[in-house]
C-alpha positions as CSV (number, residue, x, y, z in Angstrom):
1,X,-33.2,-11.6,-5.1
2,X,-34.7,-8.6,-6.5
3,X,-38.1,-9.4,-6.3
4,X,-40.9,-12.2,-6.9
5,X,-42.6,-11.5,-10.0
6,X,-45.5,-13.0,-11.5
7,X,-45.7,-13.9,-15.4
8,X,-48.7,-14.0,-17.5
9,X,-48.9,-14.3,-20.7
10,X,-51.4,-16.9,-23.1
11,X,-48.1,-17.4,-25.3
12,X,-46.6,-19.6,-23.5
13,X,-42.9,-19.1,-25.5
14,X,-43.4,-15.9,-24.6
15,X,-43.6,-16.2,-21.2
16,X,-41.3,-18.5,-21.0
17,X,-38.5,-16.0,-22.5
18,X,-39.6,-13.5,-20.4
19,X,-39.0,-15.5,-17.1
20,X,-35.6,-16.5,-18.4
21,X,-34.8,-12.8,-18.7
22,X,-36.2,-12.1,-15.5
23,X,-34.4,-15.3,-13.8
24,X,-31.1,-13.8,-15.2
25,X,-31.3,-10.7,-14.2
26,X,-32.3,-12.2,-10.6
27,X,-35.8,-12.1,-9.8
28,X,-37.7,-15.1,-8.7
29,X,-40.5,-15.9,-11.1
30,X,-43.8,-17.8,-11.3
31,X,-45.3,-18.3,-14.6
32,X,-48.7,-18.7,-15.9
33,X,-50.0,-19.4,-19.6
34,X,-53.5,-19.2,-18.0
35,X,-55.0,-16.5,-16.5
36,X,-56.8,-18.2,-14.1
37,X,-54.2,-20.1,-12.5
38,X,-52.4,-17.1,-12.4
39,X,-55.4,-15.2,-10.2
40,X,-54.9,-18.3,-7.9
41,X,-51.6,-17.8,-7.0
42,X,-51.8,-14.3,-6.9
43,X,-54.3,-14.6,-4.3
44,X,-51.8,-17.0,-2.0
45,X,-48.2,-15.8,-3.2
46,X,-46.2,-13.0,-1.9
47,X,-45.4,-11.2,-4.9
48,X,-43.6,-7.8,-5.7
49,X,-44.5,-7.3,-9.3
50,X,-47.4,-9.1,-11.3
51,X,-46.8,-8.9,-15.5
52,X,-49.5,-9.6,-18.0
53,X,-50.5,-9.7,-21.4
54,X,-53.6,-7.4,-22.2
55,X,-55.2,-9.2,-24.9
56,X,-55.8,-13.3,-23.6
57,X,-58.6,-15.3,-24.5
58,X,-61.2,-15.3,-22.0
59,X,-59.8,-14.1,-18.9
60,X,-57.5,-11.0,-20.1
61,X,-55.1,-9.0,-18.9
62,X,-58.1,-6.0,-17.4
63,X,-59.0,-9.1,-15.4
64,X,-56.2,-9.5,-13.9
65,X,-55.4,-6.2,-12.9
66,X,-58.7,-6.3,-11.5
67,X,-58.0,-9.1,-9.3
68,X,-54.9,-7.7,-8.0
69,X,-56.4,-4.3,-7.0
70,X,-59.0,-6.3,-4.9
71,X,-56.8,-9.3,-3.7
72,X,-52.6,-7.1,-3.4
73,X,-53.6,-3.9,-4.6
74,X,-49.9,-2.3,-3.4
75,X,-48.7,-4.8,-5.9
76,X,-47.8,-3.1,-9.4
77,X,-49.7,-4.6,-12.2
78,X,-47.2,-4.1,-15.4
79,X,-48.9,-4.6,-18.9
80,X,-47.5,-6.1,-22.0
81,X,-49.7,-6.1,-25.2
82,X,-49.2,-6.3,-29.5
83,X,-51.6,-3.9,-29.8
84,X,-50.3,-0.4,-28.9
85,X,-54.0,1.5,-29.5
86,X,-54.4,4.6,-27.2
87,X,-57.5,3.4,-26.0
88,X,-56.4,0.1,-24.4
89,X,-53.2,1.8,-23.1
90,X,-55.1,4.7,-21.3
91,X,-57.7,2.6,-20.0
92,X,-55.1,0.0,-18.0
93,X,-53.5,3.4,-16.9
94,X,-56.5,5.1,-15.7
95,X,-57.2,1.4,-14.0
96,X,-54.0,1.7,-12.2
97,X,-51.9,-0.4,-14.3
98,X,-47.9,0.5,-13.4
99,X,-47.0,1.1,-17.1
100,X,-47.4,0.2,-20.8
101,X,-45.3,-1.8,-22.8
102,X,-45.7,-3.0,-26.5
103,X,-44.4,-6.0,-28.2
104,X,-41.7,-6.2,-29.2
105,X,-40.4,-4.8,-26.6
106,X,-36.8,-3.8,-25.7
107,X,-35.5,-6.0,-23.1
108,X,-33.6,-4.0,-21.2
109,X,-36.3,-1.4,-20.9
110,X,-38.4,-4.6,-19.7
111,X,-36.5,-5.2,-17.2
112,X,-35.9,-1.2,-15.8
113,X,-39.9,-1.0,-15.2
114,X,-39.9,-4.3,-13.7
115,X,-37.4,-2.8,-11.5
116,X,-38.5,-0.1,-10.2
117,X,-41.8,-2.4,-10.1
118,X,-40.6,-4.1,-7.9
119,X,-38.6,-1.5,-5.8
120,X,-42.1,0.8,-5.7
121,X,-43.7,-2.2,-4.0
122,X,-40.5,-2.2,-1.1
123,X,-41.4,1.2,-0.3
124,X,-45.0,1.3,-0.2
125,X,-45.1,-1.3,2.1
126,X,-43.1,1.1,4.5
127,X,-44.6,4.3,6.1
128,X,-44.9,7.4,3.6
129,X,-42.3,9.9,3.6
130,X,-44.3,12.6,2.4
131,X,-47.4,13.9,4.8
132,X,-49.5,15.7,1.8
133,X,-52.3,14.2,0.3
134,X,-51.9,11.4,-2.6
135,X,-52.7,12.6,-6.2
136,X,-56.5,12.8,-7.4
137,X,-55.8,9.8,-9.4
138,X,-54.0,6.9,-9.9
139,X,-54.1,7.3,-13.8
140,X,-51.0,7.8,-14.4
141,X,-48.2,5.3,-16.5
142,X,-46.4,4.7,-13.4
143,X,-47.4,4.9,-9.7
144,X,-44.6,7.8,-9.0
145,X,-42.7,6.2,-6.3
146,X,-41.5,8.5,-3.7
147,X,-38.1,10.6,-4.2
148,X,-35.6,7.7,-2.8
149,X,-37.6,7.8,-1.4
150,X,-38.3,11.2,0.1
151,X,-37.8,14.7,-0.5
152,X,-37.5,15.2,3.2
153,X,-33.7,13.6,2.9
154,X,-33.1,16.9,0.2
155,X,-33.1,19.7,3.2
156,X,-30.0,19.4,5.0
157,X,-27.5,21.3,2.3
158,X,-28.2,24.9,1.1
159,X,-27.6,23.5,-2.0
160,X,-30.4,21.2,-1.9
161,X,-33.2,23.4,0.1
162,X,-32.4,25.6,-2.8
163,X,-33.4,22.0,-5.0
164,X,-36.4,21.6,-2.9
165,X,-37.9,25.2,-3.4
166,X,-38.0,25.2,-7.1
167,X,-39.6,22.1,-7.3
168,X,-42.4,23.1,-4.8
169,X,-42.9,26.7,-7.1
170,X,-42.5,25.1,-10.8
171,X,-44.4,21.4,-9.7
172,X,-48.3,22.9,-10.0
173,X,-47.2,25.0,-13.4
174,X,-47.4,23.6,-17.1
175,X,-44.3,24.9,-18.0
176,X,-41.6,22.8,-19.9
177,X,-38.3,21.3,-17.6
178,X,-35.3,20.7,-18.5
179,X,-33.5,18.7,-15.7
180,X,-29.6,18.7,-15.7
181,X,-27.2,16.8,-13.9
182,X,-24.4,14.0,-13.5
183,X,-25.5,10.7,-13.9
184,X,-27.0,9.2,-10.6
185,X,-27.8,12.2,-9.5
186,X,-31.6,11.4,-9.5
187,X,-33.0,13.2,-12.7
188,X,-36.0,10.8,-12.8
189,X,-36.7,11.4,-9.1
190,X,-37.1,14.8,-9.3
191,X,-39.0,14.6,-12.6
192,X,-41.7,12.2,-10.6
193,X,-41.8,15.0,-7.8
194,X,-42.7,17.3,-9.7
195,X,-45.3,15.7,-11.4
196,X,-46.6,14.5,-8.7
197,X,-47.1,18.2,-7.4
198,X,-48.6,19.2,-10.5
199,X,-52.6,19.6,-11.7
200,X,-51.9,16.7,-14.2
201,X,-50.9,14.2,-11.8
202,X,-54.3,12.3,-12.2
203,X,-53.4,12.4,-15.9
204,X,-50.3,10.0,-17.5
205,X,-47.3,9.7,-16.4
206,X,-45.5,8.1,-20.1
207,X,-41.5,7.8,-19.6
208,X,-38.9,7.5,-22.8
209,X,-35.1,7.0,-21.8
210,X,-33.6,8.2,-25.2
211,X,-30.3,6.3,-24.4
212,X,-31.6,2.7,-24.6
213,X,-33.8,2.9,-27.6
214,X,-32.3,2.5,-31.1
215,X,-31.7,5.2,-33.5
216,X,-33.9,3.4,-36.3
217,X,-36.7,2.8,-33.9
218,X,-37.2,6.0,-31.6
219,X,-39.2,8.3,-33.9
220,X,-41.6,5.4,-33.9
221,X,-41.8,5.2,-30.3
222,X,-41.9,8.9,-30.1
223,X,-44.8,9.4,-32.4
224,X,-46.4,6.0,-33.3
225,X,-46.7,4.3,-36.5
226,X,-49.6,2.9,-38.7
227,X,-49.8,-0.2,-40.2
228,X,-47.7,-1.3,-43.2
229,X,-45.4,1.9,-42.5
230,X,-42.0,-0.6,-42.5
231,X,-41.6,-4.3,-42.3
232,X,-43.1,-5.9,-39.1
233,X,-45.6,-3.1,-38.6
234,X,-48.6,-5.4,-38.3
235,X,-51.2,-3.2,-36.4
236,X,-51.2,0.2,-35.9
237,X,-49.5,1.5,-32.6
238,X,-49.8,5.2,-30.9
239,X,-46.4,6.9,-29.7
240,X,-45.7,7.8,-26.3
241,X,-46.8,11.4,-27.2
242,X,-50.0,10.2,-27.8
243,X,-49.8,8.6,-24.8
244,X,-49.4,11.1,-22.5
245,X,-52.2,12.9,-24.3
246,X,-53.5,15.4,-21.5
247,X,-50.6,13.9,-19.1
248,X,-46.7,14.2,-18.8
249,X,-44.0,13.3,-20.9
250,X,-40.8,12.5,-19.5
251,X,-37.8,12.0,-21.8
252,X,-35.2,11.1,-19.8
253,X,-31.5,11.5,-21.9
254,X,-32.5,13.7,-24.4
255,X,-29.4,14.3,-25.6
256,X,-29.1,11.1,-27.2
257,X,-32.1,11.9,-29.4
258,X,-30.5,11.7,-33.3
259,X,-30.7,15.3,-35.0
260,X,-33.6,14.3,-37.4
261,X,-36.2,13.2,-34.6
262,X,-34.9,16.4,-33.1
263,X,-36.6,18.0,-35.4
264,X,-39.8,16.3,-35.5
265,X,-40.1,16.8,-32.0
266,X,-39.5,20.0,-31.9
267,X,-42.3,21.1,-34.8
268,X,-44.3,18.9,-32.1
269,X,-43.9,20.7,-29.2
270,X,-44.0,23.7,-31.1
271,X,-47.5,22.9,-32.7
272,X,-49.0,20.8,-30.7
273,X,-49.4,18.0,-32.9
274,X,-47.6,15.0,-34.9
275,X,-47.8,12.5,-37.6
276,X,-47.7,8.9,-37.3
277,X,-45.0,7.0,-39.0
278,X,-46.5,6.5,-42.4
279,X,-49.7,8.4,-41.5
280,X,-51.1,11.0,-43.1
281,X,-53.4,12.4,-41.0
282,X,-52.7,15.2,-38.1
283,X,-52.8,14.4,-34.0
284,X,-53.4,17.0,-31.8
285,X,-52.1,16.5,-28.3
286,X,-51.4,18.7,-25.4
287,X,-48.7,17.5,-23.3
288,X,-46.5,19.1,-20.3
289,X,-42.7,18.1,-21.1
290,X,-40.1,17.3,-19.0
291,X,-36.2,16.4,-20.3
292,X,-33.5,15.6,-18.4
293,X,-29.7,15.1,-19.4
294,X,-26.1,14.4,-18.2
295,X,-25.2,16.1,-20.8
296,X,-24.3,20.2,-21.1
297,X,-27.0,20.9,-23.5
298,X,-25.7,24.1,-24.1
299,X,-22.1,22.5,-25.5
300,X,-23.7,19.8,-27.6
301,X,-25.9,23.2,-29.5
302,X,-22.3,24.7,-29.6
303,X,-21.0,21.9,-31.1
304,X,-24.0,21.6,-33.4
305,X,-25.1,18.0,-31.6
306,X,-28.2,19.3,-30.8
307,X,-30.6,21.6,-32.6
308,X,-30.7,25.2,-30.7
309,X,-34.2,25.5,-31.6
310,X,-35.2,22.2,-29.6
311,X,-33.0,23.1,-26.8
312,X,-34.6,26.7,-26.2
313,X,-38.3,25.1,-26.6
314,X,-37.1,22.7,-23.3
315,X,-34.8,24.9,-21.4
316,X,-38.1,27.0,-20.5
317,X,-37.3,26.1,-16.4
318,X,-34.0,24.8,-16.0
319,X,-33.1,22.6,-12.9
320,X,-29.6,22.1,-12.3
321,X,-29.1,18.6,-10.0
322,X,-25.7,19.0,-7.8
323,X,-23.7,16.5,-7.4
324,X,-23.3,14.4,-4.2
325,X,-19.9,15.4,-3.9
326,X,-21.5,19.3,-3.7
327,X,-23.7,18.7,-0.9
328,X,-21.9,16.1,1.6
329,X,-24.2,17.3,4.3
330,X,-27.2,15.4,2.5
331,X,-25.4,12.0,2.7
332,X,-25.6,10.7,6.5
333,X,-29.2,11.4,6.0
334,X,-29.3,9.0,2.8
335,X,-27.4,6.5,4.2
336,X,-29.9,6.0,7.3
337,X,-32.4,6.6,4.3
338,X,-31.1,3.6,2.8
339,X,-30.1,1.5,5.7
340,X,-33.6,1.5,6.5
341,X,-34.8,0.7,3.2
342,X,-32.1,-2.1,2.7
343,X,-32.9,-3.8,6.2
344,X,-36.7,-4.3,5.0
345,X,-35.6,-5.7,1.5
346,X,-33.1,-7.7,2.6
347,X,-34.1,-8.8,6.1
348,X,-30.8,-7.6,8.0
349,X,-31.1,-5.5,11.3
350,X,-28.1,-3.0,11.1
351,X,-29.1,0.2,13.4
352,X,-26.0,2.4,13.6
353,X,-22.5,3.5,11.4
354,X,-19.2,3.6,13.2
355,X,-18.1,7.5,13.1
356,X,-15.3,6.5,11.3
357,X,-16.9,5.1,8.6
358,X,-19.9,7.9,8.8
359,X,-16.3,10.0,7.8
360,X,-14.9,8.1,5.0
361,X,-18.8,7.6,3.6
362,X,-18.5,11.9,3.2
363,X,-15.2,11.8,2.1
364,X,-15.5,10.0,-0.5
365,X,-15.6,11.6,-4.5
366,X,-19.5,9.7,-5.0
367,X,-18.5,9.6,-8.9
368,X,-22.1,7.8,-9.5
369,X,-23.4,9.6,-7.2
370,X,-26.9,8.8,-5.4
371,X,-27.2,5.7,-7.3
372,X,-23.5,4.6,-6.2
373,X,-24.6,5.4,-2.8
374,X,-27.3,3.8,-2.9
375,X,-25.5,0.2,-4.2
376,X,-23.0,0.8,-1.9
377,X,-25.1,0.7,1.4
378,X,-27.0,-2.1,-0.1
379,X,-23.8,-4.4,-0.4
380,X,-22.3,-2.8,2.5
381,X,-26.1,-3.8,4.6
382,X,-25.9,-7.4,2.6
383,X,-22.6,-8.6,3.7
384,X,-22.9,-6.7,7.5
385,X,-22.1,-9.3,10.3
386,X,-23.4,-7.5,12.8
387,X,-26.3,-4.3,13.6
388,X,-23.2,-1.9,12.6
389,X,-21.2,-1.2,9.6
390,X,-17.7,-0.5,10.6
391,X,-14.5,0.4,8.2
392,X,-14.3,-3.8,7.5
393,X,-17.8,-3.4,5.8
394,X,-16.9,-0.6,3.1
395,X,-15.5,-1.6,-0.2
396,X,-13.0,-1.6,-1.9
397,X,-14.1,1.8,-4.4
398,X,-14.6,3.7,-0.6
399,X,-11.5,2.4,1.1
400,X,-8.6,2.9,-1.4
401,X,-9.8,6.3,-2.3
402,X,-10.4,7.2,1.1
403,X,-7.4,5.8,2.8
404,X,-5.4,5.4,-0.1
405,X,-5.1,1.8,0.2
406,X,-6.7,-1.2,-0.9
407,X,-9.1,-2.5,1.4
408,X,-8.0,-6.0,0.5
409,X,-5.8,-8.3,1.9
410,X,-3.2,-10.6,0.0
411,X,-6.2,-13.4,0.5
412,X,-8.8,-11.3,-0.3
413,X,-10.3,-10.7,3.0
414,X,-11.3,-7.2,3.7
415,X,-9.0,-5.1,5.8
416,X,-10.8,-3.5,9.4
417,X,-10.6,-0.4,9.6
418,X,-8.1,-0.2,12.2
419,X,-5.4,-2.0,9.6
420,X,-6.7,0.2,6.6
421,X,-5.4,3.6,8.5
422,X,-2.1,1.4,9.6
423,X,-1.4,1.1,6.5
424,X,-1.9,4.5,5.4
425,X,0.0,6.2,8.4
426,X,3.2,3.7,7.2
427,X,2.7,4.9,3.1
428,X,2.9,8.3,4.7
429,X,5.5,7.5,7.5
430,X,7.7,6.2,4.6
431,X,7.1,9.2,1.8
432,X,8.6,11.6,4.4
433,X,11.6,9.6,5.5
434,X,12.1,9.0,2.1
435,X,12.1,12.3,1.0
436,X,14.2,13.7,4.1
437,X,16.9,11.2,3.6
438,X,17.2,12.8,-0.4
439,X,17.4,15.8,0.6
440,X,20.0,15.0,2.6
441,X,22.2,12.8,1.2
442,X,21.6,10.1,3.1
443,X,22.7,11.3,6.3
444,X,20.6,9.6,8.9
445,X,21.7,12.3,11.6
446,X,20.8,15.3,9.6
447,X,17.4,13.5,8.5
448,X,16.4,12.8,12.1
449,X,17.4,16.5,13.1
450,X,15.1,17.4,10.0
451,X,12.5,15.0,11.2
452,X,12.5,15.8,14.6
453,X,13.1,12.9,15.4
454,X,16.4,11.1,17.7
455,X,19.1,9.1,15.4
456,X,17.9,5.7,16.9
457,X,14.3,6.6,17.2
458,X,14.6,6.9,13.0
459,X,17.2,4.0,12.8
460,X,14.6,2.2,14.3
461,X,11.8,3.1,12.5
462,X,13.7,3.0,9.4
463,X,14.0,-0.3,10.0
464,X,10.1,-0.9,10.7
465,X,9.4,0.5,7.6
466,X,11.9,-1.4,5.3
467,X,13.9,1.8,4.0
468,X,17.6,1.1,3.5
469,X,20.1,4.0,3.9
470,X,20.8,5.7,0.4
């Protein structure tokens, strides 16, 4: 289960399709179509996340939040409303509301803030990695959760002390980001950490992943629309510049931004102001940017992708993520990291790695990178049958790349790790012998003298390993 979220929401089809999407994804879910049952239960349940509409006859959504700050205030309070006015979004921010989101809403941006909802609960009910005083504030879209949740874990590789000293001298500046780095590398993280070190961090925190938003749609989310601008625009709603008026912007994949909103947004940044979707009037708004991409930025101007313009206004601090694979020294200290977190979540009581699989855990390429890591050590924490994860416990992805063998038997039980470097030591027994004999001709007593080895001593092990004379 990912977490126990509560519903909320006066249309009760509505709430209704939201717990089925929730249910699917595999949260648990309690559902209320009035708000003052729901205020009951969240005084008795355990929850992770709590979700409610805004706007609800009689008791509303500002109620709510209100009753969860005095009743579980280290429960997130995500809002869902029609009515995307600036004023009703900053004041549920500047209440402490975990984020924003407008109807319709995307579904699978839904479910990412419930999420990391939910995931920001798991770790503030654990100790605080960081010793320095909170923000000024809680106004911000989202309660920035700490870095994975701490920038402490960042300090064991050269490469990532380096990481950790630019964000301590560029986090109290107003000066533009521009994040870079594989996927899973944790982009978002750092962009949280260094808002959360900056003089804004009492202002909004308003995120925009680029990727999951639809081409037709984003340069209404980006700036807003008014009403009657297209079909289905019904009220007037502010974009997620305006809405993080004073505050931060964070827009995550920005290379997925089409070449026309590229545009807009850089006149934007460049001016300091915007134009609704079928407005006609002029916003000012005065916001910090940060971007972040998996792509090379640099490439995609090259290739004329992305506008050179836009990619100069950004690229005013870059921040260059390595890759897991780059800094192998940082990864015992994430997988204790989360071990620790995992065995809170999830109930289990592992305390120690074997050596062994400490090894293969370094060796291997972390394509995904934190995030694969992280999944991994989840699973691996899951499925554990006893306090230590051993060689039996790594999957398949780990093993076979590791060892170079599947970490599967014929029955799909999971080899130990004893059996997995058997197997190995056999493929490469066998490669040699193999190769010896060819270059031989065959001749078992010249291939033993090659090998080193004494004519039975190969006979015999020729016969171990299933290799006929050529």
């Amino acid at each position: 289960m990912k977490g126990r979220v509560l519903v909320v929401d006066d249309e009760k089809n509505m709430g209704l399709v939201i717990q089925a999407m929730l249910e699917r994804a595999g949260f648990e879910v309690l559902c209320f179509s009035d708000a003052r049952e729901a205020v009951d239960a969240i005084e008795s349940e355990e929850l992770d996340t709590i979700v409610t509409d805004l706007y609800m006859p009689g008791f509303g959504g500002m109620e709510v939040l209100e009753h969860a700050k005095r009743h579980q205030s280290q429960v997130p309070v995500v809002m869902i409303t029609a009515f995307g006015t600036v004023e009703s979004a900053v004041n549920a921010l500047k209440n402490g509301a975990f984020d924003f989101i407008t109807k319709p809403f995307d579904q699978s941006e839904l479910l990412e803030v419930i999420d990391k909802a939910c995931r920001t609960h798991h770790e503030r009910m654990k100790e605080p990695v960081f010793d320095e005083p909170t923000p000024k504030s809680q106004a911000t879209a989202t309660a920035a959760p700490r870095a994975s949740e701490g920038y402490s874990l960042f300090e064991n590789s050269p490469r990532s002390r380096e990481l950790h000293r630019v964000i301590e001298k560029i986090g109290g500046s107003d000066s533009t980001v521009l994040i870079s780095g594989e996927s899973g590398t944790g982009k978002e993280l750092v962009a949280q950490e260094i808002y959360r070190r900056s003089s804004r961090s009492d202002r909004p925190l308003i995120k925009v992943n680029c990727a999951v938003i639809p081409g037709p749609l984003i340069e209404s989310e980006l700036f807003g629309y008014e009403r009657g601008a297209f079909s289905g625009a019904v009220s007037s709603r502010a974009g997620r510049l305006e809405l993080a008026h004073e505050g931060t912007l964070f827009l995550d994949e920005i290379g997925e931004l089409p070449l026309e909103t590229q545009a807009k947004l850089f006149r934007a940044l460049r001016d300091g102001e915007l134009e609704r979707v079928g407005g006609l009037s002029t916003i000012r708004v005065n916001v910090r940017i940060i971007a972040a991409s998996n792509q090379d930025l640099a490439e995609a101007v090259r290739d004329k992708k992305f506008r050179e313009d836009l990619y100069y206004r950004l690229n005013v601090v870059p921040v260059q993520l390595p890759a897991l694979r780059e800094r192998k020294e940082d990864i015992d200290a994430f997988v204790d990291r989360f071990i620790s977190q995992f065995n809170a979540r999830l109930g289990k009581t592992v305390t120690r790695v074997a050596p062994a699989t400490r090894a293969a855990l370094r060796d291997f390429r972390w394509p995904g990178n934190l995030r694969q890591l992280e999944n991994v050590i989840e699973r691996m924490v899951l499925l554990a049958d006893s306090d230590t994860l051993t060689g039996h416990d790594l999957p398949e992805e780990v093993s076979s790349e590791v060892y170079g063998v599947s970490s599967g038997t014929s029955d799909g039980e999971p080899l130990g790790f004893k059996e997995a470097v058997r197997r190995k030591t056999q493929e490469t027994e066998r490669a040699l012998i193999e190769l010896a004999l060819d270059e031989a001709q065959g001749n078992v007593t010249r291939t033993a003298e090659k090998l080193g080895l004494s004519r039975k001593g190969l006979q015999l092990k020729m016969k171990e390993l299933g290799i006929t004379r050529r």
